[in-house]
TILO-804659 format. One line per field, with one value per residue (C-alpha): x, y, z; residue number from 1. Coordinates in Angstrom, 3 decimals, padded with zeros to 6 digits, always signed. Example, Ala and Ser with C-alpha at 12.3 -4.5 7.8 and 13.67 -1.06 7.14 Angstrom:
! residues 2
east c(+012.300/+013.670)
north c(-004.500/-001.060)
up c(+007.800/+007.140)
resi c(1/2)
***
This chain:
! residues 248
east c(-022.432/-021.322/-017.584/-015.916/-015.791/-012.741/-010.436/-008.791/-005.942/-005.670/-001.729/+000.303/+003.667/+006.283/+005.694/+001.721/+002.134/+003.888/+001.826/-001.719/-000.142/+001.555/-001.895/-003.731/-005.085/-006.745/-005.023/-004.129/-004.926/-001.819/-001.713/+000.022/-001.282/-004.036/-004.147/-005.844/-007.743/-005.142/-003.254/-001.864/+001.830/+005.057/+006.621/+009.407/+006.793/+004.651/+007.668/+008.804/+005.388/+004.370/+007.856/+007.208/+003.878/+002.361/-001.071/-003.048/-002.138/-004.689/-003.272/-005.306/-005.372/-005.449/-004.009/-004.023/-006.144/-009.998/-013.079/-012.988/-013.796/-010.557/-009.122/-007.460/-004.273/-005.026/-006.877/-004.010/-001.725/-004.478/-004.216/-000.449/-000.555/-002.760/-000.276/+002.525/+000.471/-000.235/+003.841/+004.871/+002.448/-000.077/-003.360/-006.423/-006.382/-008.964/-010.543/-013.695/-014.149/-017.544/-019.318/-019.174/-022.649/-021.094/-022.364/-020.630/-019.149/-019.959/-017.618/-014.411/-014.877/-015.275/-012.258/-010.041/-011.541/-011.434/-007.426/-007.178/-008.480/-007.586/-007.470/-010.112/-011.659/-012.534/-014.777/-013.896/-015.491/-015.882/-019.712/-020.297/-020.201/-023.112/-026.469/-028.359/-026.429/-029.251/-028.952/-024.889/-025.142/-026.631/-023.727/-021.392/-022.683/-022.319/-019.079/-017.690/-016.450/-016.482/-016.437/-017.804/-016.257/-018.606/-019.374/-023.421/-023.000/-022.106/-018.797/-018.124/-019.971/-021.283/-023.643/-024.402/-025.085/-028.714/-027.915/-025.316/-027.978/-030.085/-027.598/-026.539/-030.279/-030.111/-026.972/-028.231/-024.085/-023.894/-020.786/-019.357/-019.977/-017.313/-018.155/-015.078/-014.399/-014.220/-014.154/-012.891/-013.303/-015.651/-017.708/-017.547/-020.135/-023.036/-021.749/-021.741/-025.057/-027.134/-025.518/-024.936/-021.588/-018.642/-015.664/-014.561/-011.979/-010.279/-006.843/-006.209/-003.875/-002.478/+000.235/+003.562/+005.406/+007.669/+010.895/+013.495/+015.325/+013.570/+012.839/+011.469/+009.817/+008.448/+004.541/+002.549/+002.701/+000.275/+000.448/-001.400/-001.258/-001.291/-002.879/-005.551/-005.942/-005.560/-008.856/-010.604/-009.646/-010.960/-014.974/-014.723/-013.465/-016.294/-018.628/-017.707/-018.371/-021.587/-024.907/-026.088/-029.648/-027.629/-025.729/-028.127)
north c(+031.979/+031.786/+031.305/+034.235/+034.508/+032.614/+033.212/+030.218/+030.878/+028.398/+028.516/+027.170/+027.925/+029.106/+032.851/+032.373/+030.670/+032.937/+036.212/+034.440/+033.986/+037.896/+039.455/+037.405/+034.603/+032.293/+028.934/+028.259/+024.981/+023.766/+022.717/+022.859/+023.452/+026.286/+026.662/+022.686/+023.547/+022.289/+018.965/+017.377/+019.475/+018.054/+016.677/+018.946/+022.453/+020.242/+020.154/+023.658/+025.091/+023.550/+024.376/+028.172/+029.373/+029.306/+029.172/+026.081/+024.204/+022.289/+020.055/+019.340/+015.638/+015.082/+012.978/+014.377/+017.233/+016.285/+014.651/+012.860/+009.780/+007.461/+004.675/+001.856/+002.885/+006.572/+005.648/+003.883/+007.354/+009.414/+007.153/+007.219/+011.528/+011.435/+009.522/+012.111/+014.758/+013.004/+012.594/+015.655/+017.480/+018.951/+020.568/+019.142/+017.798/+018.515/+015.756/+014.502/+011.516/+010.769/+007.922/+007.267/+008.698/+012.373/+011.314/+011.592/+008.004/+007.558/+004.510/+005.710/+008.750/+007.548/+005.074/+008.318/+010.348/+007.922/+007.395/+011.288/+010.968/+012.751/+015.586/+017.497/+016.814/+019.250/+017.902/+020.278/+021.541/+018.022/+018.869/+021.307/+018.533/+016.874/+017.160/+017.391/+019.497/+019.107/+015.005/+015.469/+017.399/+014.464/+012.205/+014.793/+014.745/+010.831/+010.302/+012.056/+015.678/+018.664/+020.917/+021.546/+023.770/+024.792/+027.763/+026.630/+024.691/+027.888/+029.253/+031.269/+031.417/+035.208/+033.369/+030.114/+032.430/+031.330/+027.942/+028.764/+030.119/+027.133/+024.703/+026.256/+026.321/+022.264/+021.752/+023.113/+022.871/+019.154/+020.450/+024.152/+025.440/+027.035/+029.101/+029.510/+030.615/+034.321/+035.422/+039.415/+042.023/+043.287/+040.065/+038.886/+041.847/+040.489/+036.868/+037.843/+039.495/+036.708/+033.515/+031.860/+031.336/+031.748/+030.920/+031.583/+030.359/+032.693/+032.520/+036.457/+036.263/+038.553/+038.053/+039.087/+040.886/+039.613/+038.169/+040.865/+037.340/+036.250/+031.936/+029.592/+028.053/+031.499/+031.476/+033.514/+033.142/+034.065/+034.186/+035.376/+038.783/+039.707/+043.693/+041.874/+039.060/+041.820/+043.361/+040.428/+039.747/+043.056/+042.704/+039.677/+041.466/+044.250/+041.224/+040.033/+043.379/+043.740/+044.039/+040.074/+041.806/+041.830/+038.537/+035.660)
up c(-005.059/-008.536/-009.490/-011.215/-014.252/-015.755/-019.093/-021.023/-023.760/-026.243/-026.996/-029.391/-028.098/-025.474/-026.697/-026.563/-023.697/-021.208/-023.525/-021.841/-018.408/-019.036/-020.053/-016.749/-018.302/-015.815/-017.358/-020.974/-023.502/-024.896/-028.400/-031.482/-035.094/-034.572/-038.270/-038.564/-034.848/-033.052/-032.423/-029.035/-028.515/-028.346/-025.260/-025.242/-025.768/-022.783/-020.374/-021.209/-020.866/-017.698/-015.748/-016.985/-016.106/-012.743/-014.128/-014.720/-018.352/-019.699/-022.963/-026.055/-026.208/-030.579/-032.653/-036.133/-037.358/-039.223/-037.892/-034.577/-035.292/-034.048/-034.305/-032.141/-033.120/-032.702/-029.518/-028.448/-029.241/-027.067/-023.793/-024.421/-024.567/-021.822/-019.680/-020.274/-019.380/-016.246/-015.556/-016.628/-013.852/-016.094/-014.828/-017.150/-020.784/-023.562/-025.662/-027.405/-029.368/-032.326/-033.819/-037.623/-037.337/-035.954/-032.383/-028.662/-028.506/-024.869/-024.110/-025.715/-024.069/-020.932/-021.041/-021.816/-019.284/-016.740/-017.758/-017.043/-013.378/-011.190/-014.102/-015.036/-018.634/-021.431/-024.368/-026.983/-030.024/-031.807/-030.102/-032.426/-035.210/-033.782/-035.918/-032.467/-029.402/-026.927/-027.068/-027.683/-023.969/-022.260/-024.063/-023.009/-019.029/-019.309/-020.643/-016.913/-018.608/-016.543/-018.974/-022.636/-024.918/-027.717/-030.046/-030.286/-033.183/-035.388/-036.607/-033.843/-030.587/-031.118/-034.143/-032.036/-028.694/-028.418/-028.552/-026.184/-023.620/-023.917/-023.652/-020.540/-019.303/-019.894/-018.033/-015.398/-013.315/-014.490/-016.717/-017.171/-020.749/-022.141/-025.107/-027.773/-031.232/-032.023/-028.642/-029.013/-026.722/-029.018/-029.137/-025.205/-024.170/-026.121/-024.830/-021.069/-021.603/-023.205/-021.911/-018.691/-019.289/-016.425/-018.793/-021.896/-024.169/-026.673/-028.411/-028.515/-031.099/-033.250/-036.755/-036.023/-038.343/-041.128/-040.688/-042.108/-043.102/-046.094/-046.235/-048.802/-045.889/-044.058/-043.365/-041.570/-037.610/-035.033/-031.495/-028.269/-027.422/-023.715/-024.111/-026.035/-023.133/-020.851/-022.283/-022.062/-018.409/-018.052/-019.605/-017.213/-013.703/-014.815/-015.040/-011.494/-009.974/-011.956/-009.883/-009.434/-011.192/-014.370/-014.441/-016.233)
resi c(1/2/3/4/5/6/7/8/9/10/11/12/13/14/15/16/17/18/19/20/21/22/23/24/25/26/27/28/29/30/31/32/33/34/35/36/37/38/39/40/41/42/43/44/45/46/47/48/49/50/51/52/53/54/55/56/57/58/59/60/61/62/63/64/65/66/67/68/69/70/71/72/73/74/75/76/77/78/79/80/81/82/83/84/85/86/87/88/89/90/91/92/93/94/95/96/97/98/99/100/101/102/103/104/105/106/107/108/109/110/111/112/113/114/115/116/117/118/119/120/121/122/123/124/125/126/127/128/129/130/131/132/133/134/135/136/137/138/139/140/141/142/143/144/145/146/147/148/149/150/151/152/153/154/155/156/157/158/159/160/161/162/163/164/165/166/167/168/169/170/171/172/173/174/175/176/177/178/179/180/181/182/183/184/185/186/187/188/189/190/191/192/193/194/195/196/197/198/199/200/201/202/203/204/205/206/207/208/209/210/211/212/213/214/215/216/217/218/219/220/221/222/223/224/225/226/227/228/229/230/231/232/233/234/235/236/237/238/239/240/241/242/243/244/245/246/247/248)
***
């Protein structure tokens, strides 16, 4: 039987946080700096998060916003975040790691992934870099992941959906793919309809309002919204109790 259909939050703080876990989020990615795609989060926000929710809290695993291509230092900084995450009781952690040539680098991903054991691993949306996804999938499968986040190779994963449905096809349960980016209530019908997919990654956020206080430093903040992660939790349950004839 195939699992139910599962909804990941990416959140960037306390208030996102406990908004995914509010709105019946299935587990949430921890992160920091949505605005550059995300960087590993503090170790304070870590702690606070994980004593909080109840809900599995996977932690994006990134040392500085831009390509993927690392370093030994920033290699060294990655093993060091994913040892913290370990300690401080975490759930799964969410990583990926490219040649100069924008290709899966097998070995360094491996070495991390094997440092997360017994934790789950996430290869995020450094995939969608690659110039070929069908050959990246096989690196992906090799480096030990259980899980690829991708949006097809395309801006958002409603545009890179038949790519989506083909990767899936070629996995084949060697991984779970994960589509993510622009995952809306009004975009997860089409995605549940045409791909494979049994979880999906979203970060249901929404701007919240301006500060009556004005600030030389003010910008504009987003976070997760729980009626809007409440809807998508919803198109998934309806999913689940769909006729098996209608699930790809």
């Amino acid at each position: 039987m195939a699992m139910s259909y599962q909804l990941e939050i990416c959140a960037g703080s306390v208030q996102s946080a406990l908004a995914a876990q509010a709105g019946g989020a299935h587990r949430i990615e921890l992160c920091q700096n949505l605005e550059q795609g995300g960087i590993t989060p503090s170790l304070g926000l870590l702690r606070q998060v994980r004593a909080l929710l109840t809900i599995p809290v996977f932690v994006l695993i990134r040392p500085r916003p831009g390509n993927f291509v690392y370093d030994a230092h920033e290699l060294a900084i990655m093993q060091a975040d994913i040892q913290a995450c370990k300690d401080s009781g975490c759930d799964g952690v969410v990583l990926g790691v490219l040649t100069s040539g924008n290709q899966v680098d097998v070995a360094r991903t491996r070495t991390l992934a094997q440092l997360a054991q017994p934790l789950p691993v996430t290869f995020h949306r450094a995939f969608d870099d690659c110039s070929d996804l069908p050959t990246a999938l096989e690196a992906v499968v090799a480096t030990g992941c259980q899980r690829l986040l991708t949006s097809g190779g395309q801006p958002t994963a409603l545009a890179g959906q038949a790519t989506l449905a083909a990767l899936g096809q070629q996995a084949a349960g060697r991984l779970s793919l994960m589509p993510g980016a622009g995952i809306t209530p009004a975009t997860l019908p089409t995605l549940l309809a045409h791909t494979s997919a049994r979880e999906f990654h979203a970060s249901a956020r929404r701007p919240l309002p301006a500060p009556l206080a004005p600030s030389l430093f003010q910008t504009e903040r987003w976070e997760t919204d729980a009626t809007l992660v409440g809807q998508l939790g919803r198109l998934l349950a309806a999913g689940d109790d769909a006729p098996a004839a209608q699930q790809l």
